[in-house]
C-alpha positions as CSV (number, residue, x, y, z in Angstrom):
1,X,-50.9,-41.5,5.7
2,X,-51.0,-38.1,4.3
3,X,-51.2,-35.7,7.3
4,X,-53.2,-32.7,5.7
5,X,-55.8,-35.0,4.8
6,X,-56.1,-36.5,8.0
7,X,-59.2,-35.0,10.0
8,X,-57.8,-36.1,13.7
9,X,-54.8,-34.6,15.4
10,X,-53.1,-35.2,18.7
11,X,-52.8,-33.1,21.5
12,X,-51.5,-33.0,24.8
13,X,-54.1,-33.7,28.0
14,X,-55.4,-32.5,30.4
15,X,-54.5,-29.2,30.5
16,X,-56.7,-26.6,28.7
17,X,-54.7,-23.0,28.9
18,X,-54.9,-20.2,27.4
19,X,-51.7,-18.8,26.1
20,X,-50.7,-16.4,23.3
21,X,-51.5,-16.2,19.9
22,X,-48.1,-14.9,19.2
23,X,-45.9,-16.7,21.1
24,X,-47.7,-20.2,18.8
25,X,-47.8,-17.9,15.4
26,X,-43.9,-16.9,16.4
27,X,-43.0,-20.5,16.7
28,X,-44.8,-21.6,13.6
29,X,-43.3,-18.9,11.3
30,X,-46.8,-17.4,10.7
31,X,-47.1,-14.0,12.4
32,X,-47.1,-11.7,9.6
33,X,-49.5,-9.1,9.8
34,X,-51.4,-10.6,12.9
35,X,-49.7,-8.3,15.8
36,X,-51.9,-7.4,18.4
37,X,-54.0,-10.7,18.1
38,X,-55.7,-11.6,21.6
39,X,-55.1,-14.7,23.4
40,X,-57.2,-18.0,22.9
41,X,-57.6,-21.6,24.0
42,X,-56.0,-24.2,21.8
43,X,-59.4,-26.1,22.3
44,X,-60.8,-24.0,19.0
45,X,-57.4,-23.7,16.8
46,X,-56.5,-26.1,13.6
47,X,-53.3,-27.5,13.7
48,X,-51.1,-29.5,10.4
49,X,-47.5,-30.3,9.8
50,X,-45.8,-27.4,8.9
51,X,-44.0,-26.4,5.8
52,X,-40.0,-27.8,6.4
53,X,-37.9,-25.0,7.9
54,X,-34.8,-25.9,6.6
55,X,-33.1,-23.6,9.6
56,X,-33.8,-26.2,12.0
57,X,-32.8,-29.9,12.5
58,X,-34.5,-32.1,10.4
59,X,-34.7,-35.8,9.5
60,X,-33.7,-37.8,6.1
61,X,-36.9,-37.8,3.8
62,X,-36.3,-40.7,1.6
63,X,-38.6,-43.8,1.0
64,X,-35.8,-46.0,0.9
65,X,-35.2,-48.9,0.7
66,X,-32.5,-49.2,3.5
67,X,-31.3,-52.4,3.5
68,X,-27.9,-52.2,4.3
69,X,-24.7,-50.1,6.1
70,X,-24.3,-47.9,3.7
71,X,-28.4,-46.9,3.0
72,X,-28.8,-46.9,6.8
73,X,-26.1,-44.4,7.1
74,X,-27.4,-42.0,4.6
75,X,-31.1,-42.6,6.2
76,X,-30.0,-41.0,10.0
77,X,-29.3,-37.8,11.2
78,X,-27.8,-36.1,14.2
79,X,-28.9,-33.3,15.2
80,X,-26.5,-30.1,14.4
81,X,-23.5,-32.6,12.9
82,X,-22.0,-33.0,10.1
83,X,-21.7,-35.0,7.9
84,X,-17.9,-36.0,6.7
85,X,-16.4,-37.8,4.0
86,X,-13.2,-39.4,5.1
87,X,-11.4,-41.1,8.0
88,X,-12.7,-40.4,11.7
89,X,-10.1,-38.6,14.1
90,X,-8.7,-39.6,17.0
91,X,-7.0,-43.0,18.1
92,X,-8.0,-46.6,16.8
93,X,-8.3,-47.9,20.2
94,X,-9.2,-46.4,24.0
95,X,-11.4,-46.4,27.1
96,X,-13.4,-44.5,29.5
97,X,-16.7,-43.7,27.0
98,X,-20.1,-45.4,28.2
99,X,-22.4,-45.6,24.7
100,X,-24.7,-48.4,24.7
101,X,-25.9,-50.4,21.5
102,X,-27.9,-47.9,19.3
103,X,-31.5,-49.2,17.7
104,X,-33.2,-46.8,14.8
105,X,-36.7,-47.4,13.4
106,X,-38.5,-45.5,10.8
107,X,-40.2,-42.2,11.5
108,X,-38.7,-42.0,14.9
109,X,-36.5,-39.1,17.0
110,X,-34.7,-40.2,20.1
111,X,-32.1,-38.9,22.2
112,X,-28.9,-41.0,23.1
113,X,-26.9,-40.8,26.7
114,X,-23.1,-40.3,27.2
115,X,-20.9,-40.0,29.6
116,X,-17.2,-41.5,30.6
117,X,-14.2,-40.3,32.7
118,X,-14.0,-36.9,31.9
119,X,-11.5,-35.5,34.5
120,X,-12.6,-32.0,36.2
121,X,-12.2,-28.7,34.6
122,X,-13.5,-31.0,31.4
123,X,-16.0,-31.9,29.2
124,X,-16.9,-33.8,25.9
125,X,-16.8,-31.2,23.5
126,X,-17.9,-33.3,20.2
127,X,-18.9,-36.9,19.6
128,X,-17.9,-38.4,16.3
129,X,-20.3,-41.8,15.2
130,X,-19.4,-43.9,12.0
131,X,-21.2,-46.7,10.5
132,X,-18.7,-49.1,9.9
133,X,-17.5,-49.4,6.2
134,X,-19.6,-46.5,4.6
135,X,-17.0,-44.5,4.1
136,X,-18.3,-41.2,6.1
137,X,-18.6,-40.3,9.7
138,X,-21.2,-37.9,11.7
139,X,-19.1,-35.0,13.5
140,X,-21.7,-33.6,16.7
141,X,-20.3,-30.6,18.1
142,X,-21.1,-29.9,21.9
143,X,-21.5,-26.7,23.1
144,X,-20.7,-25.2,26.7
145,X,-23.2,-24.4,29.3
146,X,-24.8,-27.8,29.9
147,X,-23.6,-31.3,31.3
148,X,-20.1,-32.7,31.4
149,X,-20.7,-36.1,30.4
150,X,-18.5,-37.1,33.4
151,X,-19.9,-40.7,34.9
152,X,-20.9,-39.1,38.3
153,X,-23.1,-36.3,36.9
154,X,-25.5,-35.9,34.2
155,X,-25.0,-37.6,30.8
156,X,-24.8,-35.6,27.5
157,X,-27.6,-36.0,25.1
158,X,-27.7,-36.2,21.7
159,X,-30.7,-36.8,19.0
160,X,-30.6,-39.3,16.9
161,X,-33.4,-38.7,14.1
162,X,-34.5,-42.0,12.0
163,X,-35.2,-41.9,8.3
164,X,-38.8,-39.9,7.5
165,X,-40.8,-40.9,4.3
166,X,-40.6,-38.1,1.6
167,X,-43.7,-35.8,2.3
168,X,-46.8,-36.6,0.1
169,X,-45.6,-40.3,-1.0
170,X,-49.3,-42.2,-0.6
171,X,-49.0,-45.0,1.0
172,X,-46.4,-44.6,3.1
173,X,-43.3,-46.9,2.1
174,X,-41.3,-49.1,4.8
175,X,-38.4,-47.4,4.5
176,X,-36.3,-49.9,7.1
177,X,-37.4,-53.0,4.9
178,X,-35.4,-55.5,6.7
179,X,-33.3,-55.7,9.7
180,X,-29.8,-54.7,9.8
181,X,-27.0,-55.0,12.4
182,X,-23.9,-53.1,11.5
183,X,-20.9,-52.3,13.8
184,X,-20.4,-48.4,14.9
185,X,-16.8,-47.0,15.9
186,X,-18.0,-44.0,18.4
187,X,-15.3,-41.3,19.9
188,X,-15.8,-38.3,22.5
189,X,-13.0,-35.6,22.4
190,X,-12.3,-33.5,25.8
191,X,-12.0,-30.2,25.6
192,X,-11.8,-27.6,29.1
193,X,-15.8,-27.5,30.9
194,X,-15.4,-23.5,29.6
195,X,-14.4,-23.9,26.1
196,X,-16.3,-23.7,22.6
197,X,-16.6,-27.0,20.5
198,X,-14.7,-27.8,18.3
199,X,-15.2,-27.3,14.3
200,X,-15.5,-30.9,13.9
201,X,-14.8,-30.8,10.1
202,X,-11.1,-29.3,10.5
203,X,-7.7,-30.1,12.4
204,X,-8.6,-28.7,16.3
205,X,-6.3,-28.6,19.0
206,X,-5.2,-31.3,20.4
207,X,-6.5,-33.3,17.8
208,X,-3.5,-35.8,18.2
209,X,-3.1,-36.4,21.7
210,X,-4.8,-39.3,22.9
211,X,-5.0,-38.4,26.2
212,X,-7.9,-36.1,25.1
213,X,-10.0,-38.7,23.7
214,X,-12.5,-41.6,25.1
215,X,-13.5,-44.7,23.4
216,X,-16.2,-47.4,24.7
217,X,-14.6,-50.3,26.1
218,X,-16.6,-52.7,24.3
219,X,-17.7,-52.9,20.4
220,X,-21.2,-51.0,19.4
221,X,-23.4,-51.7,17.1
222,X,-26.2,-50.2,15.4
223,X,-29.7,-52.2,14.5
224,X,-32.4,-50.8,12.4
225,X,-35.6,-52.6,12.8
226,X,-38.8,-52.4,10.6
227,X,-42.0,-51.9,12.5
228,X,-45.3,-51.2,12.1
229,X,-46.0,-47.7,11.5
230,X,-49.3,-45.9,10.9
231,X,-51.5,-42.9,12.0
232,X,-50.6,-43.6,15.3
233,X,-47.1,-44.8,16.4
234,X,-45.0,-45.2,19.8
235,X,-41.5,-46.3,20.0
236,X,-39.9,-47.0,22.8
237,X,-35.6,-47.4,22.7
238,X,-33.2,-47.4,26.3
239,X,-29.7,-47.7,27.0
240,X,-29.2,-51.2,29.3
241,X,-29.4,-54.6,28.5
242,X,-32.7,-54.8,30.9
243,X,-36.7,-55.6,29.6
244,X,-38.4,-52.3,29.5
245,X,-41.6,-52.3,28.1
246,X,-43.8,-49.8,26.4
247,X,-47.7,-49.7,27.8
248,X,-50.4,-47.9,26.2
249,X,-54.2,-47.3,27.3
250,X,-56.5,-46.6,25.2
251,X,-59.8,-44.3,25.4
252,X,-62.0,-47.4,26.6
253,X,-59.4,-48.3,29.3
254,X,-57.9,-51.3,27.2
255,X,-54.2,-51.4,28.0
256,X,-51.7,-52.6,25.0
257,X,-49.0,-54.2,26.2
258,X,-46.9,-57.6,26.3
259,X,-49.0,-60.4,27.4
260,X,-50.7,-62.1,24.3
261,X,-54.2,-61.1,25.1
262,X,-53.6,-57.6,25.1
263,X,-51.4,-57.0,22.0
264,X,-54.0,-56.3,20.4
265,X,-56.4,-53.0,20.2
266,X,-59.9,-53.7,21.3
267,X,-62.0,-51.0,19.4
268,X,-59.6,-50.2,16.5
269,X,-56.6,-51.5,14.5
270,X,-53.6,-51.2,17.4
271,X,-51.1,-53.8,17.8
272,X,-47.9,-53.8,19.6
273,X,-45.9,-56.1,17.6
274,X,-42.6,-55.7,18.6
275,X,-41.5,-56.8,22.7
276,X,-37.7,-56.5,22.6
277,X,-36.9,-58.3,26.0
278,X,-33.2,-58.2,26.5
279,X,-31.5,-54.4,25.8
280,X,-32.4,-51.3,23.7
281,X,-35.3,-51.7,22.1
282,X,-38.0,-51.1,20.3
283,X,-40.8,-51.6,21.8
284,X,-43.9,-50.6,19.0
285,X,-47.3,-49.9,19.9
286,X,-49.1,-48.8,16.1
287,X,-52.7,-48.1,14.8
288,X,-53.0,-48.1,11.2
289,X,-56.2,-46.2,10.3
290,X,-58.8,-47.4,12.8
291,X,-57.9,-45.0,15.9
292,X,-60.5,-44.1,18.2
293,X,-61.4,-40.5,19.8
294,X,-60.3,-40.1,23.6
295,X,-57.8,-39.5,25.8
296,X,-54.6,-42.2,25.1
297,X,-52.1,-42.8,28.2
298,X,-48.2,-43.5,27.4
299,X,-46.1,-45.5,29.9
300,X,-43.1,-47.1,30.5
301,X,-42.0,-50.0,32.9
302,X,-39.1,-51.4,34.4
303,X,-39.9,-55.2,33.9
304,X,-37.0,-56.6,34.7
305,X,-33.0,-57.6,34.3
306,X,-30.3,-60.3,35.5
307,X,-28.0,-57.9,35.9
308,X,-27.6,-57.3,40.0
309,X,-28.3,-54.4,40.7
310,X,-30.6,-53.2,38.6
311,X,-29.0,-50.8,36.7
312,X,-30.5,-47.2,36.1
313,X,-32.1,-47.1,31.9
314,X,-32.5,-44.1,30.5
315,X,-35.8,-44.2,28.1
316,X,-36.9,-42.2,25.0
317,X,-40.3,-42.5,23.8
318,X,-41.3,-41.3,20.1
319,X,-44.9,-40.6,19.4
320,X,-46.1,-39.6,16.1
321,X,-49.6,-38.6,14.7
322,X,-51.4,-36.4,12.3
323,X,-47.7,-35.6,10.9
324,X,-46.0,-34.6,13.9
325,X,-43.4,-36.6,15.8
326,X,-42.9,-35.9,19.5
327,X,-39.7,-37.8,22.0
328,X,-39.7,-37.9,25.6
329,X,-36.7,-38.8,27.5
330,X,-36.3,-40.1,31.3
331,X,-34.7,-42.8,33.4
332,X,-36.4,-45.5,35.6
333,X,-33.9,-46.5,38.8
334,X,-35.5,-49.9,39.8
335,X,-37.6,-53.1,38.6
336,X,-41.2,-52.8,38.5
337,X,-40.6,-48.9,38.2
338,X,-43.3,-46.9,36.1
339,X,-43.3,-43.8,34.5
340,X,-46.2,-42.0,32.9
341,X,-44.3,-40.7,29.2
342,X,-47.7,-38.6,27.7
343,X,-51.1,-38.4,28.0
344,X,-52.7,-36.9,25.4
345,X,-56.5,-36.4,23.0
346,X,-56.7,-38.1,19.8
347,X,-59.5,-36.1,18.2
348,X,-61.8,-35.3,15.1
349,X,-61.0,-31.3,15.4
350,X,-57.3,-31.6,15.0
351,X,-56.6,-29.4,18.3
352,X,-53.6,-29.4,20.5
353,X,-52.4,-27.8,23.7
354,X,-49.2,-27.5,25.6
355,X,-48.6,-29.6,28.0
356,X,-48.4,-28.8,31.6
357,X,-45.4,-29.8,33.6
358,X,-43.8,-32.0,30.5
359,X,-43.2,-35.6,32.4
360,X,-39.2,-36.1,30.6
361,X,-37.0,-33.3,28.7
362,X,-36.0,-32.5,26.2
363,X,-39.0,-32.4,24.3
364,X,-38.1,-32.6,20.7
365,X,-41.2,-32.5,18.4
366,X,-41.8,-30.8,14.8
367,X,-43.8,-27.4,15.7
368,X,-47.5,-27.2,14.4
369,X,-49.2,-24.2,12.8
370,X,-52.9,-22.4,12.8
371,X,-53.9,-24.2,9.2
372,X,-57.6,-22.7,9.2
373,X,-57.4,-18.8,9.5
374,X,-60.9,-18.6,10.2
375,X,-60.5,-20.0,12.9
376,X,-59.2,-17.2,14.4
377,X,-63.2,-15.8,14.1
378,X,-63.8,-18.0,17.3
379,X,-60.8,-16.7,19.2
380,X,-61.4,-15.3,22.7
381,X,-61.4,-11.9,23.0
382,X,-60.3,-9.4,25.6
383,X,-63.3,-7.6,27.8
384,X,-64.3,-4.5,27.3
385,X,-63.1,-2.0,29.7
């Protein structure tokens, strides 16, 4: 689907708000000679994908095929890492790093949770990930200022972005074309809770001391899985081997979900047609081209698990329409648990609107920009004095 073309958009609900032209335009990259512009409601703005800003983190664009460890390597990205040729630091063997299994689809951005026994006065100050066999490694520097990563506080998060088609291709290639199960080596290096990151493509100190280093305790893998994607998509990926499961409702009050008889869309072309049911996803709800107007309700819910207790699962949730690509993070603490992810208009008038009190964070998403500038003939403007 070729977003410009596209004449429906999604947008956040229920909130209308007005808010400032220039705080959107200075986002977008657009404000050049519109300074003094007065606010206006989203409702009457066009939105489209923007043009890439290379400044910012951003996907692969290839249209594959990845079919194996090598392609799937070259098809993900980290967010702010690097990329390095070579052998991975640190020791061949360790404990003390919780990472669960790691599940990539295409068009998708997701955030992964880590933590391990990082002693106090310390924190994990760069994760290093490796694909097995490829022959390169992702270096993910950590900066000061946020979470420790230690097990009894709040996890680090990093974002995992799967591969993009290139922009324009018509129609959109599976990129993913089959699935693939390869085995990941994953590493956390300590540095003190006040110190800068590393520069993960030198020698660092204390590099060669193992006592600074965590490992899983258990082998990782990676799986990319091929799914359904279309003008509508939502992914759903956590970190326990539980059943989570992805619900959507759609504008006539249908609800997509597992059971058999409600796979299927009612009143357009949505399907969920993948129900992973034993640990880390996906779970894919799609509509190819047949999506109807109204208000669309995202949700997740704690099914169920053998393991006793029920063990807390972080969630992320990417949504993707009209070229824009939206992830929600959060954690359900019990079976039978739900949690609303995003509500949101799919529209004919490509509108959107911030939304109010976002249910997870972070909220990654690719910004949107004005794409009709007479538009802005319709925006509010101030009284008169």
């Amino acid at each position: 689907m070729n977003a410009m073309n596209h004449a429906s958009c999604l947008r956040p609900f229920p909130r209308r708000t007005m808010v400032s032209l220039a705080v959107i335009l200075s986002l977008s990259g657009c404000n050049q000679g519109m300074s003094g512009l007065a606010e206006y409601d989203y409702e009457n703005a066009c939105v489209t994908v923007p043009v890439i800003n290379t400044n910012e983190p951003q996907p692969i664009y290839t249209n594959g095929p990845i079919d194996d460890a090598d392609s799937l390597s070259a098809g993900i990205n980290f967010d702010y890492s690097e990329r390095i040729t070579g052998t991975m630091p640190g020791p061949s063997s360790g404990t003390g790093l919780t990472f669960s299994n790691v599940v990539v689809t295409d068009k998708t951005i997701q955030s992964l949770f880590v933590r391990g026994s990082v002693p106090d006065g310390k924190r994990i100050g760069a994760l290093f990930f490796e694909v097995n066999g490829t022959g390169e490694y992702f270096g993910i520097p950590i900066e000061p200022g946020g979470a420790t990563g230690s097990t009894n506080g709040s996890p680090i998060t990093v974002t995992l972005r799967g591969p993009f088609p290139i922009e324009g291709t018509e129609p959109e290639p599976d990129i993913i074309t089959t699935e693939i199960i390869a085995d990941v080596t994953v590493k956390a290096f300590l540095v003190d809770e006040d110190a800068e990151a590393p520069d993960v493509e030198t020698t660092f100190d204390g590099i060669d001391d193992d006592a600074n280093w965590l490992l899983p305790d258990t082998g990782i893998t990676i799986t990319a899985q091929n799914v359904g994607t279309g003008g509508l998509t939502a992914t759903l990926f956590w970190d326990t081997a539980t059943d989570i499961d992805l619900h959507m409702v759609e504008p006539d009050g249908h609800e997509i979900f597992y059971p058999t008889a409600s796979r299927n869309s009612v009143a357009g072309d949505g399907y969920l047609d993948f129900d992973d049911t034993s640990g880390y996803g996906p779970e894919n709800i799609f509509f190819s081209t047949d999506i109807p107007t109204g208000v669309y309700t995202v949700s997740v819910v704690y099914y169920g698990t053998s393991l006793d207790p029920a063990p807390a699962t972080n969630w992320s949730v990417s949504i993707s329409a009209c070229g824009s690509t939206r992830a929600f993070t959060g954690q359900l603490t019990s079976v039978d648990e739900e949690q609303e992810v995003f509500s949101f208009v799919y529209g004919e008038n490509c509108t959107i609107e911030p939304v109010e009190d976002p249910p997870k964070s972070p909220g990654i998403f690719e910004e949107a920009v004005l794409c009709d500038p007479e538009s802005l003939e319709s925006l509010n403007q101030p009284e008169e004095e």
